[in-house]
Steps between C-alpha positions, in 0.01 A plus 500: 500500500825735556645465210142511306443856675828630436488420093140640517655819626835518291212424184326764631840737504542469175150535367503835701798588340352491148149656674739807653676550172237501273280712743798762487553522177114555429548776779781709299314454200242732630764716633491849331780695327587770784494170736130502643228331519145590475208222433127565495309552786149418462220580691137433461217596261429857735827662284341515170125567635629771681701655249224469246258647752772769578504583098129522501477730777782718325284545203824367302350166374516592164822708533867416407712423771818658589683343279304561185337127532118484369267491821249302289792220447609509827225517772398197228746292587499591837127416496590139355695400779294589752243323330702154453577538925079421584386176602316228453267616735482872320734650845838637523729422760840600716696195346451183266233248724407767755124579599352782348574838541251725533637848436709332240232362324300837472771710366573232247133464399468902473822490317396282233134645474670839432713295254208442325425143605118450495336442828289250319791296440550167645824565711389829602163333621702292688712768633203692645304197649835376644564857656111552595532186738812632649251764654513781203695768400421693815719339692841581337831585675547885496795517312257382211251715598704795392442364107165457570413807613771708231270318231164576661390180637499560878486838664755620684352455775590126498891631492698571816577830498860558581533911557827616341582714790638145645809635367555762728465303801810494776716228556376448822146379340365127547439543102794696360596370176825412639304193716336344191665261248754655239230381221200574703604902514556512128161398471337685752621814358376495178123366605513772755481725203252265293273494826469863540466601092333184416563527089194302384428402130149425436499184251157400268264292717556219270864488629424490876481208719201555630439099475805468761303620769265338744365770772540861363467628861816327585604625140578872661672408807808424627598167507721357797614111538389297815865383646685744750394686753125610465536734716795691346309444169213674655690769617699521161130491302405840786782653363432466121155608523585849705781523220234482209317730708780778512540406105107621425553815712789573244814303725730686667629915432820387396413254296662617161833526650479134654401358177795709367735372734431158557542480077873679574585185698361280285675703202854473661462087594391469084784664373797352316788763522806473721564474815208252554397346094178335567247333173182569602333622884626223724613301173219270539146487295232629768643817528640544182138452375343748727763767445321512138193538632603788784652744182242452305228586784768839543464569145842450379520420128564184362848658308654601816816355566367326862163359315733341209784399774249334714301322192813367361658345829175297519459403173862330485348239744320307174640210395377408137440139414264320199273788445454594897613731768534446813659720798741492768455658867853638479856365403728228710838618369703529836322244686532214159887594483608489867308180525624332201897644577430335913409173295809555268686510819373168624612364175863631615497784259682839627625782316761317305232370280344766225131450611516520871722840472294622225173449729707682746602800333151555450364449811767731640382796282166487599547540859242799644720769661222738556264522834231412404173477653658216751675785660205666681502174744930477566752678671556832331866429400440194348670458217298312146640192368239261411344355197136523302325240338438650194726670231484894643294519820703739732245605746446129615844261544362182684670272754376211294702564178767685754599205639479281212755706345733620768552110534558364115733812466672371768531182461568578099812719635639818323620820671207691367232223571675463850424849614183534387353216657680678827322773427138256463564395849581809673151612353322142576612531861352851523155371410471279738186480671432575937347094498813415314373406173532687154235609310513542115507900440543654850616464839162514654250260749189362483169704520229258396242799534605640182377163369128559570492895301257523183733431253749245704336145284782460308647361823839692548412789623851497697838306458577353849765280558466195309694162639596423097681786498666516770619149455634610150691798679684253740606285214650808378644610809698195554667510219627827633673345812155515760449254717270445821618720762485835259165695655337537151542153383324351871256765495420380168528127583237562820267643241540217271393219763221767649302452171525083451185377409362158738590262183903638517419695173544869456267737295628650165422832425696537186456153341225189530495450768629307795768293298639838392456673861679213643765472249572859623491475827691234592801526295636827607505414867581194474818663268557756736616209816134400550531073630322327234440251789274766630166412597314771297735431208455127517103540505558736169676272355275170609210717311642521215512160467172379644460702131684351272271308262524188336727565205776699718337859392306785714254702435277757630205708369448853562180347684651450808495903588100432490489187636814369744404124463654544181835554640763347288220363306530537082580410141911418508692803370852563411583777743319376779662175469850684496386699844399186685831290325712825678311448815599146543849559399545770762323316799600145376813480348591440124401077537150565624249264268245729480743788350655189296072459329465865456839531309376206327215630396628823372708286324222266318306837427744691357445597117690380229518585156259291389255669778640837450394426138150394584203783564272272766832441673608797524270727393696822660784410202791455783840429385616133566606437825214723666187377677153518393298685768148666457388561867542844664746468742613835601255740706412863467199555768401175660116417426564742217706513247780214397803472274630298293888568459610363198880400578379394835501114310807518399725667763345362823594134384833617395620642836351194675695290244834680585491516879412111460832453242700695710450325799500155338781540216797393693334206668365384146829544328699283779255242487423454104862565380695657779528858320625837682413548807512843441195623486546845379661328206212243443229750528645635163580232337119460523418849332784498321363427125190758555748771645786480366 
């Protein structure tokens, strides 16, 4: 039986070997010419029904765009996609297999009746019954109830009004802007303007979706959910009716100059001159969307320089494929090339090979060096260093992609790359939050009030710490010499353990869901001097396999934020397979069985050229030596809006690949042939023919 188990794993060795080598070279294939990376980030069917609904309300439907394209053609294609994205069942939904989204599926059905679909026509009959028995139009999140009521189909009454004049209020303040999330604010602004102008366009009956609606008293007022606090809600609801009431008496004296300043901050956070180049408000689609809306309600022409700016950083989101469009929520740039340089790095690449230093040139030139709005919450003196996720987003560096970075430039090597993940640190350490966690944007705390205002359902109305994060920051922190016994790093690890779920899991705010919260959060302690014979480690680790399923492969739908007996529970996926695989490496060693099946799997799954070749196989068009994977894993709001990272298939299961080879090489090459033992040397003889 010895000898059995020890040719199944020097087989397994060398399968990997091939598996790691053809995974890498698919991954520099994709690599592009100044050394990054950037795949497509897709979201779900709410970007094109909002954009089209965003168009409509313009009066531009039948206008150019920016960049001299025909509207017609366009909004089209657009109008196709969104089209192929209903279901069987006539709904729209967050991610392939969910239920059905309400709000979703009434923008989309507007959408495509403004499109000129016929409401007598089958799929849009079965888009209204579908929506009718999800309790009607009426009861739509408010963030869609802006459209609604810019294209006449709700009052405005049914809006939460959000008085601009929040933009004067002192630091001090429960609600200053500086105690909401980074992407929150750069919303709020905008609608505070919407709210308080309320630019309607009224459309021909025959386009209205009158048919969506079940009660029309319900139809004019304000819609709250049921979860939270009811009596915060109630208080909250108070509060929006005596603002409507100050709105019909003509809101407040110094209105005008509110409006006009709250548009000034918006104005500076949009623009994309030096010191602080940013592509759009916030760089992300909500706000980049409303900003169009807010200057045409001021009456700025469509020629002005802002107007075309701010049309033309949202329109480069499209991605044009077999007569459709569809459209990103942002770009990944920074966060797609420090995560595929960290896997480099487990493959043994540094800066003496041409695609780890390229990805690190560029990663070094896009570091933020102006103070942003992260600065209102840290010490006065200190000093910017971190990193965006997007290709120019100055106002908002996040400890996610900070850390990410400051540790593959490290690790990669370089004088230049060297200091500026010093610099990444310093600025992570900063941002450390009082419980001891980090937070995405800001170094801030938790306030679950601000969860229960009007216009709080997209269910982020704040960035507390997260324990995914802050896992991912320790990782990076040990590379840079912390160990237990530094104040941040136990602070940090005391947090960690505070937030362990019953099972041994951990949630995951940034990914789906507890595979990805867990993969997190136990490998930077346990990196920083953490035991892995720990009791709370152990129990993580024991979850992960009570998980595993029968083929060696984990998987988890985005389900489990709704309902936690679907913890761990899912189809198999690439990714999460490589999170759980790194999970049992770290807490079991490189021989445990289970990270032996998951490797194994990856292995089996992996696509050749044959698949790579083949449309129901891989039906993305991956380059050989990539994984197919069609599930959202990655998370934008939780019970709200999922991602699907694109290169998450492909670099995941190449880092867990790597830290399995380099642990394993040496052994494998004294017992198959008795190669070096150096493993250094053997890590590159691995990567060798795809480097170089």
């Amino acid at each position: 039986m010895g000898i059995r188990l020890r040719d199944h794993s020097v087989s397994l060795v060398s399968t990997l070997r091939a598996t790691e080598r053809d995974a890498l070279a698919a991954l520099i294939s994709l690599q592009r010419n100044d050394g990054h990376f950037c795949a497509e980030l897709e979201g779900d069917s709410i970007l094109q029904s909002e954009y089209l609904l965003m168009k409509w309300g313009l009066g531009r439907e039948r206008e150019p765009l920016a960049d001299g394209r025909a509207g017609d053609d366009v909004l089209g294609k657009i109008t196709a996609h969104l089209r192929s994205q209903q279901r069987s069942d006539g709904s729209w939904g967050q991610y392939p297999n969910s239920p059905p989204d309400l709000s979703a599926s009434v923008k989309a059905y507007f959408a495509l009746k403004l499109g000129g679909d016929d409401a007598s026509a089958p799929h849009m009959l079965r888009g209204a019954e579908c929506i009718r028995s999800m309790g009607g139009a009426e009861h739509c999140n408010s963030f869609s109830n802006f459209y609604l009521a810019a294209l006449g189909q709700i009052p405005w009454s049914a809006v939460p009004t959000i008085p601009p004049e929040i933009v004067w209020l002192p630091r001090w303040c429960f609600f200053h802007l500086s105690k909401v999330s980074a992407w929150s604010r750069v919303m709020i602004l905008p609608l505070s303007i919407v709210s308080v102008l309320r630019p309607t366009r009224t459309l021909d009956a025959s386009q209205g979706i009158d048919e969506l609606f079940l009660d029309q008293g319900e139809r004019g007022r304000l819609y709250q959910r049921a979860d939270g606090s009811r009596i915060w809600r109630t208080v909250f609801g108070i509060v929006d009716g005596a603002l409507k009431l100050i709105e019909r008496c003509g809101g407040s004296p110094m209105r005008e100059r509110a409006i006009a300043d709250a548009f000034s901050w918006m104005m500076r956070r949009a623009s994309q001159d030096q010191p602080a180049p940013t592509s759009g408000l916030g760089a992300i689609f909500p706000s980049m969307v409303y900003i169009q809306i807010v200057m045409k309600a001021l009456g700025i022409e469509r020629d002005d320089s802002r107007v075309v700016r701010a049309e033309s950083d949202l329109d480069a989101f499209f991605i044009e494929e077999n007569g459709m469009i569809r459209i990103q929520p942002c770009f990944s740039p920074v966060w797609d090339t420090g995560i595929a340089l960290y896997a480099m790095n487990d493959c043994g690449l540094d800066a003496h090979t041409a695609c780890a230093a390229r990805a690190a040139s560029w990663l070094v030139r896009k570091e933020c060096v102006f103070r942003g709005d992260w600065a209102d919450n840290c010490e006065p003196n200190t000093p910017a260093g971190g990193w965006c996720f997007e290709y120019e987003n100055s106002w908002y560096p996040d400890t996610d992609d900070t850390a990410m970075v400051a540790m593959a430039l490290l690790r990669t090597g370089g004088a230049a790359a060297k200091a500026a993940a010093v610099r990444g640190i310093d600025w992570i350490l900063a941002m450390q939050n009082d419980d001891g966690g980090w937070a995405a944007f800001d170094r801030t705390r938790d306030r679950p009030i601000l969860e229960c205002v009007p216009f709080a359902d997209h269910n982020a109305m704040q960035d507390p710490s997260c324990p995914d994060i802050t896992g991912r920051v320790l990782e990076c922190l040990s590379w840079h010499g912390m160990r237990v016994g530094h104040p941040a790093i136990d602070r940090a690890i005391l947090y960690i353990k505070s937030k362990q779920e019953a099972e041994g899991c951990f949630f995951g705010r940034w990914g789906v869901n507890y595979i990805y919260g867990t993969w997190q959060s136990v490998i930077g302690p346990i990196r920083c001097g953490v035991s892995r014979d720990e009791p709370w480690i152990m129990q993580a680790g024991e979850w992960i396999r009570s998980i595993q399923q029968e083929g060696g492969a984990f998987g988890e739908s985005a389900a489990s934020y709704v309902d936690p007996t679907l913890k761990g529970k899912g189809p198999p996926t690439a990714s999460q397979t490589a999170w759980a695989a790194m999970i049992l490496q770290e807490v079991f060693g490189a021989h445990d069985a289970g990270l032996e099946r998951a490797l194994g799997w990856l292995a089996r799954t992996q696509l050749t050229s044959a698949d790579a070749a083949d449309k129901s196989r891989n039906p993305d068009g991956d380059p050989a030596g990539s994984w197919c994977e069609t599930e959202f894993t990655g998370t934008g709001f939780p019970r709200v809006f999922y991602l699907r990272y694109h290169l998450y298939r492909l670099y995941f299961p190449l880092m867990a690949i790597g830290r399995f080879m380099q642990a394993r090489t040496v052994v494998s090459s004294v017992e198959h042939d008795g190669a070096s033992q150096n493993g250094a040397a053997d890590s590159y003889a691995r990567i060798s023919p795809v480097v170089g």
